[in-house]
C-alpha positions in Angstrom: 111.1 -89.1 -56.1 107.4 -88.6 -56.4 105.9 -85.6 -54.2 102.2 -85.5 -53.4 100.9 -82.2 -55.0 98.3 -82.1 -52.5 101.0 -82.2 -49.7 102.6 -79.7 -51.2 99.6 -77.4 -51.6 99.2 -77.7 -47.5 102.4 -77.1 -46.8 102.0 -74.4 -49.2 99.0 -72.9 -47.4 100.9 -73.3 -44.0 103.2 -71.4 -44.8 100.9 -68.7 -46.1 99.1 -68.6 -43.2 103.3 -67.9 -41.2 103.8 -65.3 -43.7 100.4 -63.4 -43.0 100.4 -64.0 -39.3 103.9 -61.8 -39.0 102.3 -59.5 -41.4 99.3 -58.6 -39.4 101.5 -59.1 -36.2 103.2 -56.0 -37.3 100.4 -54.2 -38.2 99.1 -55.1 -34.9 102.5 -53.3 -33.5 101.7 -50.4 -35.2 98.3 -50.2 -34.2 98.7 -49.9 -30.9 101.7 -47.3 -31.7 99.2 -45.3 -33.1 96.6 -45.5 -30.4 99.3 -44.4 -28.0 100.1 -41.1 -30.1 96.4 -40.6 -30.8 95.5 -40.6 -27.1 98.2 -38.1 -26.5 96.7 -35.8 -28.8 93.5 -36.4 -27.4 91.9 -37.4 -30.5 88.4 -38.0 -29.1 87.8 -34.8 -28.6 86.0 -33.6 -31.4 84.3 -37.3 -32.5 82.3 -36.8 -29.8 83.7 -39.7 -27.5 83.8 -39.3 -24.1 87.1 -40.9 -23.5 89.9 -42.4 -26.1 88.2 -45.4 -24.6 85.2 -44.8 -26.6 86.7 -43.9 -29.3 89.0 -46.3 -29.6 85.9 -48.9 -29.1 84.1 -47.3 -31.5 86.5 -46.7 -34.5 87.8 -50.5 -33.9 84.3 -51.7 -33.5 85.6 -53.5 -30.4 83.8 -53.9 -26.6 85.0 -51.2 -24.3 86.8 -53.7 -22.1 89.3 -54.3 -25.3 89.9 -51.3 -26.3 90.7 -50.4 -22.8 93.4 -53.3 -22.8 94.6 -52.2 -26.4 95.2 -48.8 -25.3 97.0 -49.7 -22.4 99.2 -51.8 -24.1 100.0 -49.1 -26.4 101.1 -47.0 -23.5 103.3 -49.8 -22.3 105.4 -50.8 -25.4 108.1 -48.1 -26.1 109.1 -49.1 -22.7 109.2 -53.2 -23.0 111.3 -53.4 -26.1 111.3 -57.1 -26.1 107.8 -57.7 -25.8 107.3 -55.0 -28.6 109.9 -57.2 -31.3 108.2 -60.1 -30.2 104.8 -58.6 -31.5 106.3 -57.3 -34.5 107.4 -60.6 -35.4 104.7 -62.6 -34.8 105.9 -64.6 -31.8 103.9 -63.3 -29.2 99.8 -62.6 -30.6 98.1 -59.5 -29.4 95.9 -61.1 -27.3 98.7 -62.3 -25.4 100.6 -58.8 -25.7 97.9 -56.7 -24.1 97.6 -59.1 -21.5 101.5 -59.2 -20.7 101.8 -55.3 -20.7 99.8 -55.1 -17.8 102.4 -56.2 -15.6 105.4 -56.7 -17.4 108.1 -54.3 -16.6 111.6 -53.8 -18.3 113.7 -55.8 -16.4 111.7 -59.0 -16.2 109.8 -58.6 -19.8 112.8 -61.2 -21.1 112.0 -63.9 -18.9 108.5 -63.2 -19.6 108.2 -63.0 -23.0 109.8 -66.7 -23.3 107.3 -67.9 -20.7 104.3 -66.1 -22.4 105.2 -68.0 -25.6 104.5 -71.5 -24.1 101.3 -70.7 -22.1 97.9 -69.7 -23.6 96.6 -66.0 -23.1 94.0 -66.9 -20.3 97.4 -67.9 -18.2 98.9 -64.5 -19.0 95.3 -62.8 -18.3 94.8 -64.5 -14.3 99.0 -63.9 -14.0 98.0 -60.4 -14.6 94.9 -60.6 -12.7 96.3 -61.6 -9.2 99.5 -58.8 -9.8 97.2 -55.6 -10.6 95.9 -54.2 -7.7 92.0 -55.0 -8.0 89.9 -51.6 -9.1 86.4 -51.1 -7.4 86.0 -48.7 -10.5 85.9 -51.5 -12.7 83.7 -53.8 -10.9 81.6 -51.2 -10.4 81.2 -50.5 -13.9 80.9 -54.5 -15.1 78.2 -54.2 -12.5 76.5 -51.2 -13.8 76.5 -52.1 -17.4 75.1 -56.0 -17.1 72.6 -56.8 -20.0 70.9 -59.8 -21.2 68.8 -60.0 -24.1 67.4 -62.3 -26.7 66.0 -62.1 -30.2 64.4 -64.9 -32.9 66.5 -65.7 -35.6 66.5 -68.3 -38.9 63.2 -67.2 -39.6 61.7 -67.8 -35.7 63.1 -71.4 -35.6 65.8 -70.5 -33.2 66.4 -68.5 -29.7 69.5 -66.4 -29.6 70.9 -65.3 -26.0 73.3 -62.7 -25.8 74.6 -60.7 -22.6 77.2 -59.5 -20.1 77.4 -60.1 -16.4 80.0 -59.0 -13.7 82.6 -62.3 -13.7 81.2 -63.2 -9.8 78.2 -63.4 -11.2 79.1 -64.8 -14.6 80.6 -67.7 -12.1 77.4 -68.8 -10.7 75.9 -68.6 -13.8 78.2 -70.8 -15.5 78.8 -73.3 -12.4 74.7 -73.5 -12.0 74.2 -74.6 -15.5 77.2 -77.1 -15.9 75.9 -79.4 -12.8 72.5 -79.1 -14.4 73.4 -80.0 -17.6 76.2 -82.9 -16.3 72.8 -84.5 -14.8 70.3 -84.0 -17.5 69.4 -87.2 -19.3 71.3 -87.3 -22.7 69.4 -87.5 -25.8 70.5 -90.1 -28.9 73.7 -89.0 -30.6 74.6 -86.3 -28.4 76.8 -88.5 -25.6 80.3 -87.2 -26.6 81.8 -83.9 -25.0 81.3 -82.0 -28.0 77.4 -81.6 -27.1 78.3 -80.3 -23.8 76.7 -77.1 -25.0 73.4 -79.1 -25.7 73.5 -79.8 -22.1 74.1 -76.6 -21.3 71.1 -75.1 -23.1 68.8 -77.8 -22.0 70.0 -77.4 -18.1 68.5 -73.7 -18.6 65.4 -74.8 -20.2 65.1 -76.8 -17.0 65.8 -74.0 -14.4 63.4 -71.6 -15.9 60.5 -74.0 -16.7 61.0 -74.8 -12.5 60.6 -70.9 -11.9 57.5 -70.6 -13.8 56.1 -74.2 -12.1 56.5 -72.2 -9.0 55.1 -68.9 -10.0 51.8 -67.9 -8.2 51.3 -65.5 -10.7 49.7 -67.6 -13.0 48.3 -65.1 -15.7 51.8 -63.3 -16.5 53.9 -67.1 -15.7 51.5 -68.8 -18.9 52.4 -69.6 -22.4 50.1 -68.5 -24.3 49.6 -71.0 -28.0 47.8 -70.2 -30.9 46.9 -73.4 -33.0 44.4 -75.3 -35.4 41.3 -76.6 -34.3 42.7 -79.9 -35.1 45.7 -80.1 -33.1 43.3 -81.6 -30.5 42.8 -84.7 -33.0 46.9 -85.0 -33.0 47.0 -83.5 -36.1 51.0 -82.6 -36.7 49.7 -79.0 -37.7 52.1 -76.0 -36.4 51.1 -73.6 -33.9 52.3 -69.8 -32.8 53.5 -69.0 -29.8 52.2 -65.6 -28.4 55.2 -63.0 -29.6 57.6 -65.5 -30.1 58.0 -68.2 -32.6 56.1 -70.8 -35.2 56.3 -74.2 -33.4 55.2 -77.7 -34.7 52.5 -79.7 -33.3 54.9 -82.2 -31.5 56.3 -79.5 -30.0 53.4 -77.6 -28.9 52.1 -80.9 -27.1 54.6 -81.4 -25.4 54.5 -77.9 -23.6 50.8 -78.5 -23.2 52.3 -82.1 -20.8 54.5 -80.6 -19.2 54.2 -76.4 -19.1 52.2 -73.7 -18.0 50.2 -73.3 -21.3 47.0 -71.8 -22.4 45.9 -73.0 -26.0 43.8 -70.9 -27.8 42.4 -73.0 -30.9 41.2 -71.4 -34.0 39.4 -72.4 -37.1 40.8 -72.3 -40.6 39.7 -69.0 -41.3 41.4 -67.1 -37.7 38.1 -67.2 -35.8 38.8 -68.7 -32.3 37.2 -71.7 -31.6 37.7 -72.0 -28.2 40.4 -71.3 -25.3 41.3 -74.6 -23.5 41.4 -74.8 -20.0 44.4 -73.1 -18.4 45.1 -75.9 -15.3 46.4 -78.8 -16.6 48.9 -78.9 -13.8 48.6 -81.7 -11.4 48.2 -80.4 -8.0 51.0 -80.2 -5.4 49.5 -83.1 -3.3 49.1 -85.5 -6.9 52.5 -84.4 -7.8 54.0 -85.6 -4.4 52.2 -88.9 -4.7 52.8 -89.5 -8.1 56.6 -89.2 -7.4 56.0 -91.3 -4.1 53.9 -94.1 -6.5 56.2 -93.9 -9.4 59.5 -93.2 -7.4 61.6 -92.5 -10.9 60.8 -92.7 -14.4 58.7 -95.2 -16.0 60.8 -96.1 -19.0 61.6 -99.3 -18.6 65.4 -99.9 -17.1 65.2 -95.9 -16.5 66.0 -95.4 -12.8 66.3 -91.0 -13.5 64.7 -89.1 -10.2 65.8 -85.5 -11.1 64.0 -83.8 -14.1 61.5 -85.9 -13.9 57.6 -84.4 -15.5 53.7 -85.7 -15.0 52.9 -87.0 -18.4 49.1 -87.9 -19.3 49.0 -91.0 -20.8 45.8 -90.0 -22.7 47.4 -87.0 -23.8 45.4 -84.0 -22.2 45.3 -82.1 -25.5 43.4 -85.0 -26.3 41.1 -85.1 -23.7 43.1 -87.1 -20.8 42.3 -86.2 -17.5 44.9 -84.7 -14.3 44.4 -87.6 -12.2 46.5 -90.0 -11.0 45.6 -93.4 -13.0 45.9 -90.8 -15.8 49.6 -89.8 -15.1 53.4 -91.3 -14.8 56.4 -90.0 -14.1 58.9 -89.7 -16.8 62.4 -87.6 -17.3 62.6 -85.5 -19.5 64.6 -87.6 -21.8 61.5 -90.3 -22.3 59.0 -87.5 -22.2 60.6 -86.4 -25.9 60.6 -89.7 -27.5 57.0 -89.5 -26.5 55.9 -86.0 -28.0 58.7 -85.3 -30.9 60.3 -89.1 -31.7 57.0 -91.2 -32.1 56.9 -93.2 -29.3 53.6 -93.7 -27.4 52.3 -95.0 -24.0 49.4 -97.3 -22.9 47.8 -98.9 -19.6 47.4 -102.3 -19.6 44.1 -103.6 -18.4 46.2 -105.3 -15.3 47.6 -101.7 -14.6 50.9 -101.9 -15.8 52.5 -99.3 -17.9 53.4 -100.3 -21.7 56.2 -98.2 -24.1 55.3 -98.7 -27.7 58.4 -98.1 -30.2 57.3 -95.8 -33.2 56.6 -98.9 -35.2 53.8 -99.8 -33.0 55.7 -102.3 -31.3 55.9 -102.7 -27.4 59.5 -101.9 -26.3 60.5 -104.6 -23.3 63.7 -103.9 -21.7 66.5 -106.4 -22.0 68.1 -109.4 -24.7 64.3 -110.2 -25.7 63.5 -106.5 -26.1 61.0 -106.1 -29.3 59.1 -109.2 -28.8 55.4 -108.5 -28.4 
């Protein structure tokens, strides 16, 4: 009988991966034995800790919130034997063990240990959650100790956000930006679930480019851009934004369409060569009758209301003018095939709006689309 030596080697590796999972299962066991005895002895004492807590965070290289489950899971075991051999063994993981140890007691652990292995941790977490009395100590420290911060990374090309928030809050956080990103137009390619956190990042792109719309401040609300004297001529030269990033010319004229942007533009050899004009805004009253003119986005067969932008269609980097025969309403979708995909926009001389693929030629909507 002929046996597929590359079947083999996976069920090979499967069974590798078994054999180390009960290994580091046990260790895991032993782990949190040791935590136990080390908290007994008080062994963050003299490491400067304030609390086995903090040490146990620190020596593990863990957030406080798990080593605060990990020890307490350590003081549970020796008296949940069956949750313990179930550790050891590898058929319960530790995430689910220091979840079921909050609540687990010795004469249900058997019953519970055969339901924790068919459920995922998060179900053992809110089972524990709703059974432990709630403790104003800990919300009060999840409240004190929220952060958010962000830094530039791959060499300023991309925006990292990292923080902690008190899980009410966390909520509206999270429920905010997954009805904003469920309505934001979807961009090529990216229509499957597995982009939901595309949607996700754009929906807060969205929400904070509304808050600086509406900031009176508009000195502290501006981006400030740094870029070539030719950028004006739609050269595709990069620019710098003010203590952030290197951006490329598409990019940067697109923020001048549709952000709060002040362009300074330099010469070749750093000398500025001028500061454009701050207000390229439309005013509140040309905003409310552009959207009352246009009623949704121009694209043709695009009916979008929500996200929609002002676009010039002489771009004002370019020297378009804020006024209404000037302007058209487009989502944010359409607005970045126009600045970072190739497409372009004209006014025919009856009026009418005109899309223009990359190619030059005019898009028409429907079974003759393409034809000039």
């Amino acid at each position: 009988m002929h046996v597929d030596p590359l079947l083999t080697d996976t069920q090979d590796l499967i069974a590798r991966v078994q054999t180390l999972h009960r290994e580091i299962a046990e260790r895991h066991r032993e782990l949190l034995e040791v935590l136990a005895q080390l908290e007994t002895r008080q062994a963050w004492v003299d490491d400067g800790a304030h609390d086995m807590a903090q040490w146990t965070s620190m020596a593990l290289d863990v957030s406080r919130w798990k080593a605060d489950r990990l020890l307490g899971a350590g003081r549970a075991l020796p008296s949940l034997p069956a949750t313990a051999h179930a550790l050891a063994r590898g058929d319960l993981g530790i995430d689910k063990v220091v979840e079921l140890t909050r609540f687990a007691s010795f004469d249900d652990e058997d019953a519970l240990v055969r339901w924790a292995q068919g459920v995922s941790s998060g179900a053992i977490r809110r089972a524990g959650d709703l059974q432990v009395a709630h403790r104003d100590d800990r919300a009060a420290e999840a409240e004190r100790t929220r952060w958010l911060q962000w830094k530039l990374a791959d060499e300023g090309q991309r925006f990292e956000i990292d923080g902690e928030l008190p899980s009410a809050q966390g909520a509206v956080v999270a429920k905010a930006l997954d009805r904003l990103g469920d309505q934001i137009p979807v961009m090529p390619g990216e229509e499957s679930q597995r982009f939901v956190g595309a949607r996700r990042a754009d929906a807060l792109v969205a929400l904070c480019s509304a808050r600086l719309a509406r900031d009176e401040d508009q000195d502290r609300a501006t981006i400030v851009v740094h870029a070539d004297i030719d950028v004006l001529e739609g050269v595709d030269t990069n620019a710098v934004i003010e203590d952030g990033p290197v951006i490329g010319g598409s990019t940067a004229q697109r923020l001048l369409c549709n952000a709060r942007v002040q362009m300074v533009l330099e010469r070749p050899d750093g000398t500025v060569a001028g500061v454009g004009p701050l207000s390229r805004e439309p005013s509140g009253w040309m905003l409310r009758q552009l959207r009352h003119r246009d009623d949704a986005c121009r694209f043709p067969g695009c009916d979008a209301r929500r996200f929609t932008q002002a676009h010039h269609i002489e771009w004002w980097s370019r020297g378009g003018t804020t006024d209404l025969d000037n302007l058209i309403l487009v989502c944010s979708f359409h607005h970045k095939l126009v600045h970072e995909h190739g497409w372009s926009i004209t006014r025919t001389d009856g009026g009418d709006v005109a899309w223009h693929r990359p190619s030059g030629v005019r898009y028409r909507a429907g079974p003759d689309e393409g034809v000039a």
